[in-house]
VOMI-343149 format. One record per residue (C-alpha): residue in one letter; x, z, y. Coordinates in nm, 2 decimals, decimal comma. Layout:
% VOMI-343149
residuo | u | w | v
a | X | Z | Y
...
***
This chain:
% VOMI-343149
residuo | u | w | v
x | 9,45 | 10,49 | 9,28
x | 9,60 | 10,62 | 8,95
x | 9,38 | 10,52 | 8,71
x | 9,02 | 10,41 | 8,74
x | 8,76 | 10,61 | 8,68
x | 8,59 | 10,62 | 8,30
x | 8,19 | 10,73 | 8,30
x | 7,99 | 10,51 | 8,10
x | 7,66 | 10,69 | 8,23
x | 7,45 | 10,36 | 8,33
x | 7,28 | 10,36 | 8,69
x | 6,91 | 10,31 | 8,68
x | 6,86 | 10,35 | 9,07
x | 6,98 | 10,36 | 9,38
x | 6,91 | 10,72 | 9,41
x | 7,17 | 10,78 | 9,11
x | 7,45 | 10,67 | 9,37
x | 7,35 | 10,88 | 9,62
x | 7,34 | 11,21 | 9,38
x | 7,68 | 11,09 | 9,29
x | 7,81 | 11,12 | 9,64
x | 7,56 | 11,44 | 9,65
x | 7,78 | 11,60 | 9,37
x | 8,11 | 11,59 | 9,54
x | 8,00 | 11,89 | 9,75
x | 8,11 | 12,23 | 9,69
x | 8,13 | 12,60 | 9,82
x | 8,36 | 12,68 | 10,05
x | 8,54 | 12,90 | 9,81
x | 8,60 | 12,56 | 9,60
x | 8,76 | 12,39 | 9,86
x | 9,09 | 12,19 | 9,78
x | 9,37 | 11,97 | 9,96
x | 9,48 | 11,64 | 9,79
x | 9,79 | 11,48 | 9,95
x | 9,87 | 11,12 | 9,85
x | 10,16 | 10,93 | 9,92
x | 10,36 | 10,62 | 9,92
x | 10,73 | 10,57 | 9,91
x | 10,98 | 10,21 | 9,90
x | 11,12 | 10,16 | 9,59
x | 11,48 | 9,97 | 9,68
x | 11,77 | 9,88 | 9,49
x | 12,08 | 10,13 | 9,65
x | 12,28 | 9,83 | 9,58
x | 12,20 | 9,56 | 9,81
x | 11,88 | 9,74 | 9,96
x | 11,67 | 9,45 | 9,77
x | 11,29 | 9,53 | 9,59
x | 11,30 | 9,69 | 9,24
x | 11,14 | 9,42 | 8,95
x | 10,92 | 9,60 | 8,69
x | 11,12 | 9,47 | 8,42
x | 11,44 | 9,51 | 8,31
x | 11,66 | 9,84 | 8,19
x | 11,71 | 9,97 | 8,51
x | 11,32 | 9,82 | 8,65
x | 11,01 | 10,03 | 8,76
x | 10,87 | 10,05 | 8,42
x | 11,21 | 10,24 | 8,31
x | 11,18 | 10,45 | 8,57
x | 10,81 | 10,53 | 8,45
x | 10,91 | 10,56 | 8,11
x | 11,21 | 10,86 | 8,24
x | 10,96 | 11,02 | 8,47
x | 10,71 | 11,09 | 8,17
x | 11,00 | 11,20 | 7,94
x | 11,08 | 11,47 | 8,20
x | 10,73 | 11,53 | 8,30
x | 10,53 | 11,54 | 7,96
x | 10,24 | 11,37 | 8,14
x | 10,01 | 11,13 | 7,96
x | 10,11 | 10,76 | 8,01
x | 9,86 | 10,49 | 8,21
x | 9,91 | 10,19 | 8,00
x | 9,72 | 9,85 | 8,07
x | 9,77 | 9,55 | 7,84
x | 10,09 | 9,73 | 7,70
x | 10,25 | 9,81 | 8,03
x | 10,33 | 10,13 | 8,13
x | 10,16 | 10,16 | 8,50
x | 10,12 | 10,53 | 8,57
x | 10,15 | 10,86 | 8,46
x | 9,84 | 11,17 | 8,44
x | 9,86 | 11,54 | 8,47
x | 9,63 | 11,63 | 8,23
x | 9,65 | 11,98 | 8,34
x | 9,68 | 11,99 | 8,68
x | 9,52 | 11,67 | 8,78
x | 9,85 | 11,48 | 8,96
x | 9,94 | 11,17 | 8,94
x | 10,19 | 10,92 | 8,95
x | 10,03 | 10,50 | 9,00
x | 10,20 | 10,19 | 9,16
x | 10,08 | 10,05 | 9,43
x | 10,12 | 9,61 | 9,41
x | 10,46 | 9,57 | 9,52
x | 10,61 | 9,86 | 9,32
x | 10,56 | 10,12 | 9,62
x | 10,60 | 10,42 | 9,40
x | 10,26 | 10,71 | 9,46
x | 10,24 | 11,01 | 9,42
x | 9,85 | 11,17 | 9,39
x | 9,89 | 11,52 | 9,48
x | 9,69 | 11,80 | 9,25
x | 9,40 | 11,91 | 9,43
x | 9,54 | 12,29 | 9,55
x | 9,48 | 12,53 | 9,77
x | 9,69 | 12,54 | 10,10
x | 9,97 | 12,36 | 10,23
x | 10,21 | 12,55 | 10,12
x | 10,13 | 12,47 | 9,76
x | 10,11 | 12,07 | 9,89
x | 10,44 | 12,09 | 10,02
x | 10,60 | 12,26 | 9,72
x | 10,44 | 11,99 | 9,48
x | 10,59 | 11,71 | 9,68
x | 10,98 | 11,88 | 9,69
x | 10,99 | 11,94 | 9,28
x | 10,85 | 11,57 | 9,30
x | 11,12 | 11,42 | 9,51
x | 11,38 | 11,66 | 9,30
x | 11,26 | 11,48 | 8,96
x | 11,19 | 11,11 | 9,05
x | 11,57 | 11,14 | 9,24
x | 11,72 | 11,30 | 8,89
x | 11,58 | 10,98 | 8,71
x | 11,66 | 10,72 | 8,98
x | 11,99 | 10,80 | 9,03
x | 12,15 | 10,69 | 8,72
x | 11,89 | 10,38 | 8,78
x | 12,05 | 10,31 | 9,16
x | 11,72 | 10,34 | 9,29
x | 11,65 | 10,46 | 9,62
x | 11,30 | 10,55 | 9,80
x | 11,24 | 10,46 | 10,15
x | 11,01 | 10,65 | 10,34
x | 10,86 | 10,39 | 10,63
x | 10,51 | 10,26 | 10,68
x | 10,61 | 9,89 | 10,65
x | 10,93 | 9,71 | 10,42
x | 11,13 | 9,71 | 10,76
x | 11,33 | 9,38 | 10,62
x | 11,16 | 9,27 | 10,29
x | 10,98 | 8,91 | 10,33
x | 10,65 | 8,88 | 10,09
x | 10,78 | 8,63 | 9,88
x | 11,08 | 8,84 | 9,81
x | 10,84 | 9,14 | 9,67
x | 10,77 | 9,14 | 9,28
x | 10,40 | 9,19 | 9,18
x | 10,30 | 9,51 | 8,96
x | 10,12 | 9,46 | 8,62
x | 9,81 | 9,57 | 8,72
x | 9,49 | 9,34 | 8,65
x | 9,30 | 9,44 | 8,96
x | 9,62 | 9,36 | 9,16
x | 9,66 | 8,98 | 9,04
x | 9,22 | 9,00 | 9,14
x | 9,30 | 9,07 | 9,47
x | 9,59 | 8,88 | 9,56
x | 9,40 | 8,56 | 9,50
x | 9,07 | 8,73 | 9,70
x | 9,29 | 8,86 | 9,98
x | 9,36 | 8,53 | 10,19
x | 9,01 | 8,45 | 10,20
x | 8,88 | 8,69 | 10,37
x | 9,19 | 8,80 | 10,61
x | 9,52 | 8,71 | 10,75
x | 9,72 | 9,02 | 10,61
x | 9,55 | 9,13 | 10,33
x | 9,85 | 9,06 | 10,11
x | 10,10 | 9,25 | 10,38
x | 9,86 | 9,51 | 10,33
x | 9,94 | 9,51 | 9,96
x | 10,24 | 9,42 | 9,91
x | 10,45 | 9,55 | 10,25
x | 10,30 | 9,87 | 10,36
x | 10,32 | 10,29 | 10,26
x | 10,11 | 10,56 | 10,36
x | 9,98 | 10,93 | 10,34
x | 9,65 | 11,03 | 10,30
x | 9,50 | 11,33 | 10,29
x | 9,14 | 11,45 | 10,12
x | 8,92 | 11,71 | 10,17
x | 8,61 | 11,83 | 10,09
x | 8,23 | 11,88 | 10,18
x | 7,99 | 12,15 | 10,11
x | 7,68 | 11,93 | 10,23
x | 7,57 | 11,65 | 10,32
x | 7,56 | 11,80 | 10,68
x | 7,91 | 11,89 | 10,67
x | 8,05 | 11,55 | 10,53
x | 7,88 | 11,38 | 10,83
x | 8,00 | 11,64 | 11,09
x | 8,38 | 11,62 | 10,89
x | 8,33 | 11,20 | 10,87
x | 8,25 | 11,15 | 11,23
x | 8,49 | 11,42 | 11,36
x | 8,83 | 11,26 | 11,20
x | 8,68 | 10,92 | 11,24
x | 8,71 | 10,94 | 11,61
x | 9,06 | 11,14 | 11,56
x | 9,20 | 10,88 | 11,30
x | 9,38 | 10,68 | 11,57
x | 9,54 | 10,96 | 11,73
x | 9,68 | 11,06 | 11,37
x | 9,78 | 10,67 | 11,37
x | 9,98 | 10,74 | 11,67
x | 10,17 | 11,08 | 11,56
x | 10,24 | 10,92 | 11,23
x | 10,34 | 10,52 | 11,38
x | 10,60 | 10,44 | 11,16
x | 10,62 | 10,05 | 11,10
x | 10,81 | 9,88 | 11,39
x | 11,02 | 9,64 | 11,20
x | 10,92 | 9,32 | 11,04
x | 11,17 | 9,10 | 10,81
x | 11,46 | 9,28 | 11,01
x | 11,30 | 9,25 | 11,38
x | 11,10 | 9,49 | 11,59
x | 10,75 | 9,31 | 11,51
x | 10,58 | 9,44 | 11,93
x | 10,41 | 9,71 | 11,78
x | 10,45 | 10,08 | 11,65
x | 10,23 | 10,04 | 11,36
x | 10,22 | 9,73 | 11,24
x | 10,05 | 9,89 | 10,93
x | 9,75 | 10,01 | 11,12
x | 9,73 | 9,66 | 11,28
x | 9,75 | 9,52 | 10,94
x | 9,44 | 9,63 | 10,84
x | 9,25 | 9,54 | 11,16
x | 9,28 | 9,13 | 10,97
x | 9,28 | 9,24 | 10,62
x | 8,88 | 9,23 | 10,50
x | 8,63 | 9,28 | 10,78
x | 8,34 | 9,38 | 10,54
x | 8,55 | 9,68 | 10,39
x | 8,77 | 9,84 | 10,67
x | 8,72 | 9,97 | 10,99
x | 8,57 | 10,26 | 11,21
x | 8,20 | 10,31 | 11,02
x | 8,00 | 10,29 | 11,40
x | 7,68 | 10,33 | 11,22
x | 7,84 | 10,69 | 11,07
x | 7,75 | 10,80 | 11,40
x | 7,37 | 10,67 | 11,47
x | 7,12 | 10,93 | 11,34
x | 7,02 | 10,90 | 11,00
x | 7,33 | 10,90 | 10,86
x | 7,40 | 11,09 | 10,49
x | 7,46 | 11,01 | 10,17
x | 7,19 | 10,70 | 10,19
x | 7,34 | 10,55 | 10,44
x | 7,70 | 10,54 | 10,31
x | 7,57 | 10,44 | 9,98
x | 7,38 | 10,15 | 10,13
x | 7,76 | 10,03 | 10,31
x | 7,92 | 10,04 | 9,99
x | 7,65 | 9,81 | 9,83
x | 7,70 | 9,55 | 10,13
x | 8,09 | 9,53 | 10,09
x | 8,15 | 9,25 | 9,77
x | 8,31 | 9,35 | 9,47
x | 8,66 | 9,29 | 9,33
x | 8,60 | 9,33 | 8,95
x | 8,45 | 9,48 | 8,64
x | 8,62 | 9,64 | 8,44
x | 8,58 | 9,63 | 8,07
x | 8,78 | 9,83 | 7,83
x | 9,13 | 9,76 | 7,97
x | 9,02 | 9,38 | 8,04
x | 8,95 | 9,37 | 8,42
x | 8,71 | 9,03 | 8,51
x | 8,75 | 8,85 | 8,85
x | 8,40 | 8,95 | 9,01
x | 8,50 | 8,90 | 9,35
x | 8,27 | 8,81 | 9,65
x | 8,00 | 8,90 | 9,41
x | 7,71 | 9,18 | 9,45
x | 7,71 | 9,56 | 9,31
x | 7,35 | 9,54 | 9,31
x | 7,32 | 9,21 | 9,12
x | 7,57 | 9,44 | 8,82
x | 7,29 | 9,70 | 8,86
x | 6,99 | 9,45 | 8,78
x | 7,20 | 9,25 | 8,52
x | 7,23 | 8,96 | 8,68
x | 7,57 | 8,95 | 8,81
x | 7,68 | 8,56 | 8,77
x | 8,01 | 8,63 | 8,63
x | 7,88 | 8,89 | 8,34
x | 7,51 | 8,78 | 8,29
x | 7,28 | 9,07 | 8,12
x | 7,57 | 9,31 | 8,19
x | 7,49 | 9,65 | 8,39
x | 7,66 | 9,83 | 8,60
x | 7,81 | 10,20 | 8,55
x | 7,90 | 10,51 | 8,73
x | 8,26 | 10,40 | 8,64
x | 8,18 | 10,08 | 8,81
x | 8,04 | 10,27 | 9,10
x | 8,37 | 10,50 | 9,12
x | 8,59 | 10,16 | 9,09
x | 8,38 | 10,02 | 9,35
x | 8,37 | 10,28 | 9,62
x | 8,80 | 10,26 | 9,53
x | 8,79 | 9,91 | 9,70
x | 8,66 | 10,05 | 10,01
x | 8,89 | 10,08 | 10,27
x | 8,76 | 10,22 | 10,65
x | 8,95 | 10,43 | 10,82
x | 8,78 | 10,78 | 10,65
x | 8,64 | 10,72 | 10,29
x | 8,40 | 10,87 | 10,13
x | 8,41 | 10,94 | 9,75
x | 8,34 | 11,29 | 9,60
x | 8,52 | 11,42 | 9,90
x | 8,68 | 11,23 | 10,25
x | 8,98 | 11,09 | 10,24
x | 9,17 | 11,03 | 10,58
x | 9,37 | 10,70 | 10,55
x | 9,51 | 10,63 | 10,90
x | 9,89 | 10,77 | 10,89
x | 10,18 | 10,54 | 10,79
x | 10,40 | 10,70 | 10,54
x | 10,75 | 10,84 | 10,63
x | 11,02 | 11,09 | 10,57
x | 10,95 | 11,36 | 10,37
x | 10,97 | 11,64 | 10,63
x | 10,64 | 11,49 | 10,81
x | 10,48 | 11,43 | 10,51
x | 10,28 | 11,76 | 10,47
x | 10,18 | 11,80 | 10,85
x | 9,93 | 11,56 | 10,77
x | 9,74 | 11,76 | 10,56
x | 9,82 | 12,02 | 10,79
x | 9,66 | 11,87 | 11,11
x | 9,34 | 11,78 | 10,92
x | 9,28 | 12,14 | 10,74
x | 9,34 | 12,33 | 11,02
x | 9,03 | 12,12 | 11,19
x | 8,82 | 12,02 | 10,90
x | 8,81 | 12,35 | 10,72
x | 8,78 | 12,59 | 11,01
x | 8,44 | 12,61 | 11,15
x | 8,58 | 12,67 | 11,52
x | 8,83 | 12,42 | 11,50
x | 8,55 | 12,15 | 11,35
x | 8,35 | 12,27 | 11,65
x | 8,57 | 12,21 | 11,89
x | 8,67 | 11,87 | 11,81
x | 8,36 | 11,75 | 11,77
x | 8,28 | 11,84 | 12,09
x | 8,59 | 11,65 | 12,22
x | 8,47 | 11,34 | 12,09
x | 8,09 | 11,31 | 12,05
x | 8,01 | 11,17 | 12,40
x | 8,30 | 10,88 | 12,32
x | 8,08 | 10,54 | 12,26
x | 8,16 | 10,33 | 11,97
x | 8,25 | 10,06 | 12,19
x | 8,54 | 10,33 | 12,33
x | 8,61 | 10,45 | 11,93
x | 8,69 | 10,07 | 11,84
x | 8,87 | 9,93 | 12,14
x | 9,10 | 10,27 | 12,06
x | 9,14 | 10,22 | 11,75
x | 9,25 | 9,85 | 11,87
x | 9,48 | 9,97 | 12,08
x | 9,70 | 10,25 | 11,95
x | 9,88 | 10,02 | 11,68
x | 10,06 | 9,87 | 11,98
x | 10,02 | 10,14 | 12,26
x | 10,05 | 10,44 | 12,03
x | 10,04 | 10,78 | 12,26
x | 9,98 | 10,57 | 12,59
x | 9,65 | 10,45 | 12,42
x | 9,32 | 10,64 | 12,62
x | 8,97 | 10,68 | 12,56
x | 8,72 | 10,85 | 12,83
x | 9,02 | 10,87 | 13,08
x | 9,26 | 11,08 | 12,82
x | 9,57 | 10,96 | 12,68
x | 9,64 | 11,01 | 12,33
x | 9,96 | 11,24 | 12,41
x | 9,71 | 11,44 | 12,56
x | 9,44 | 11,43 | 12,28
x | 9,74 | 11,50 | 11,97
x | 9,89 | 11,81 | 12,20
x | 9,49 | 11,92 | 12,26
x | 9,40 | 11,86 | 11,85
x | 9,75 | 11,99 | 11,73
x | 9,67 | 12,28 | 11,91
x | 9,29 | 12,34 | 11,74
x | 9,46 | 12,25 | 11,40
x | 9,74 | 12,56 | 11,46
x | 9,45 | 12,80 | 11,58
x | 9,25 | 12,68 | 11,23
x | 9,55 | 12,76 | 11,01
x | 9,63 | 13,06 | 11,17
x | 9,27 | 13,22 | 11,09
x | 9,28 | 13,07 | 10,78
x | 9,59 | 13,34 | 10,70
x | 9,72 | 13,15 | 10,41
x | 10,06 | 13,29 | 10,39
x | 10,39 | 13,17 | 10,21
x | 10,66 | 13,38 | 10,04
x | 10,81 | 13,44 | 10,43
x | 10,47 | 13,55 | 10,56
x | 10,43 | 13,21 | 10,81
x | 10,07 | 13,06 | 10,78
x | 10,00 | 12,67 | 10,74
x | 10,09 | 12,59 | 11,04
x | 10,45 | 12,60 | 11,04
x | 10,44 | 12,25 | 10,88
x | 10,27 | 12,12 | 11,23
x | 10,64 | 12,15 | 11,35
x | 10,73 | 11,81 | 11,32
x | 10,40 | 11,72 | 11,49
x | 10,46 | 11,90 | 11,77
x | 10,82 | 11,75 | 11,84
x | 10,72 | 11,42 | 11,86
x | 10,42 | 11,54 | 12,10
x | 10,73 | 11,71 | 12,32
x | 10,92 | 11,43 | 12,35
x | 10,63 | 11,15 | 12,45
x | 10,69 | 10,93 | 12,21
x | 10,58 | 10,79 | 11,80
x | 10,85 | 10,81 | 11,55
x | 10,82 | 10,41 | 11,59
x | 10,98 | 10,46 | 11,90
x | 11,24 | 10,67 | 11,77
x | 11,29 | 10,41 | 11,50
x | 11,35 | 10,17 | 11,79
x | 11,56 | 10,40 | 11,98
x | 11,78 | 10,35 | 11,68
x | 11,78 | 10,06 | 11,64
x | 11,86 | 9,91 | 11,98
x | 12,14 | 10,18 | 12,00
x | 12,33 | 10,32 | 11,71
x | 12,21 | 10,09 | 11,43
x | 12,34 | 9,79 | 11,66
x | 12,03 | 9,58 | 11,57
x | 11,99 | 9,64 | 11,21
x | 11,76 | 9,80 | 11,00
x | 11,96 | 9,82 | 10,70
x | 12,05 | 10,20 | 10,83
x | 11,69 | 10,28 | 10,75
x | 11,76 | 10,27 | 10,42
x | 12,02 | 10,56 | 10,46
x | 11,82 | 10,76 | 10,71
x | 11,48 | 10,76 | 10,58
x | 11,57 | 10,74 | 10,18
x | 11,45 | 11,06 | 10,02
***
């Protein structure tokens, strides 16, 4: 997240949280893409992890970025940790081991997603260059140990790095050794967020699958193709996962609101002092009796800080963000938001896949979910594979682009950036595979030629 959020409004009720939520929706006409992603920062030199510090560091490659930008600085305790748009509403945050993110504008098509993220690569290349810094686009450090990986000056990070191994055994890989893409979208209702929420719920794996991209652990194939994805299955049971209850009637706006006030907090954040809350309640901060800050009362910028720390598979904030796919090379990077507009915003599409998956139990949504990390497209649900459910879903995402008639310059609709999609579908296998292909042929065993292949 870039920066957090800054709303002083204080929350009487419960019912204020849910009208938050409520004012996330929109018309149709108002509907947006936001494309987020993450990318290696690595010394060309040696291949090792960029430090913050130092002239040629991650904080002086912040510093050139907003002298070529003009975008206003994120500074927290005197450290330079991001960069804001103020016009368009981009981005530019670190994640905790330096992984370098970029938070797309919210725009209108593809199109515009994809030529955001080229003049974004073309500028953060034009100041890394002279810095020998290289980006490395992979869903998992394919050599890096932890201990090896410096930790960003962010007060919420050095929060959950000490909360993180007590409550799962790869919260801190999580942190510190993976990248990903994420795409959000919007609602116009609450009927529409659940029907959008419990449609790419039950698709996230499959999107886990096309996007597999984090073989390699500390130099070695690690026995899965997204070691990422199974990352998260042992990282914080109370915030992650598939949301089973998303699916039981009732479910709106209450009910999500009423998950988010179960899962603990991290921290409070006071003027740019962040205070170690976590473990502890959200309500207890809205009744004032929070141990840690007794008398103090939460926020809606707690509430929007809160709901950040939140990590299922689909998120909901003032729109859904879809947070299965491991990051990768830049020319799969927009077919992500690609697959999900074509079946989120086109009624027929939605349609369809929803009726692909709303017979699947949640017992048959989890143990897929389970499963694809290792198994990728040879993962099945109800008797199909997932190579059969990407070909079936790529196919509803190209018919939803296509009637959706958002053109480029060349007059070829959205779904052109499917292309890389539908490769991988051809040939049967994850770009882990690939990777491993690779790996056990021309690289001779070595990952080091990632860094040469999959740098942007």
């Amino acid at each position: 997240m870039a920066r957090d959020q800054v709303d002083m409004t204080p929350i009487e009720t419960r019912e204020d949280l849910v009208a938050w939520l409520e004012a996330g929706s929109k018309p149709r006409s108002q509907f947006r893409i936001g494309t987020e992603h993450e990318k290696f920062v690595f010394r060309v030199d040696g291949l090792h992890p960029v430090s913050y510090e130092g002239h040629r560091g991650i904080r002086t490659l912040l510093e050139g970025m907003q002298h070529l930008l003009g975008w206003e600085p994120i500074v927290e305790a005197g450290n330079i940790i991001g960069l804001f748009d103020v016009t368009g509403g981009g981005a530019i945050s670190l994640e905790p081991g330096g992984q370098f993110e970029l938070s797309g504008a919210p725009v209108e098509t593809v199109h515009q997603t994809c030529s955001e993220l080229m003049a974004h690569l073309a500028q953060v290349k034009e100041i890394a260059r002279p810095l020998g810094i290289g980006f490395l686009g992979l869903g998992m450090t394919p050599n890096w140990s932890r201990d090896q990986i410096p930790m960003m000056p962010k007060g919420r990070y050095r929060i959950m790095t000490s909360y993180m191994p007590k409550v799962g055994k790869h919260g801190l890989d999580m942190m510190y050794r993976t990248c990903t893409v994420q795409t959000n979208i919007d609602y116009s209702s609450e009927a529409d967020m659940v029907k959008k929420l419990r449609v790419s719920l039950a698709l996230q794996p499959v999107a886990t699958a096309m996007f597999a991209n984090s073989p390699f652990t500390e130099g070695k194939p690690n026995g899965f193709l997204s070691f990422r994805s199974e990352i998260w299955r042992d990282t914080d049971a109370e915030r992650t996962g598939m949301l089973p209850w998303a699916f039981e009637p009732g479910m709106g706006f209450e009910r999500y609101v009423d998950y988010a006030l179960g899962v603990p907090m991290y921290f409070v954040k006071r003027g740019e002092r962040y205070i170690d809350v976590a473990g502890q309640s959200f309500r207890d901060l809205m009744r004032g009796r929070l141990q840690s800050l007794p008398g103090e009362r939460a926020t809606m910028s707690d509430w929007a800080n809160h709901l950040s720390t939140i990590f299922p598979e689909v998120r909901l904030k003032r729109y859904l963000e879809m947070r299965g796919a491991d990051g990768g090379p830049w020319r799969r990077l927009p077919a992500l938001p690609a697959y999900w507009v074509g079946i989120l915003y086109d009624d027929d599409s939605l349609d369809a896949a929803w009726d692909l998956v709303k017979n699947w139990s949640a017992a048959e949504r989890q143990k897929l979910r389970d499963d694809v990390p290792k198994l990728g497209f040879r993962a099945t649900i109800a008797g199909h594979k997932v190579l059969h459910l990407a070909e079936t879903t790529i196919a509803l995402a190209q018919k939803g682009l296509a009637r959706r008639q958002r053109l480029d310059a060349r007059g070829q609709d959205e779904g052109t950036y499917l292309r890389p999609l539908q490769e991988c579908v051809a040939r049967g296998i994850t770009p882990a595979e690939e990777l491993l292909e690779r790996f056990h042929g021309p690289w001779r065993h070595s990952v080091e030629p990632a860094f040469k292949e999959y740098a942007y």
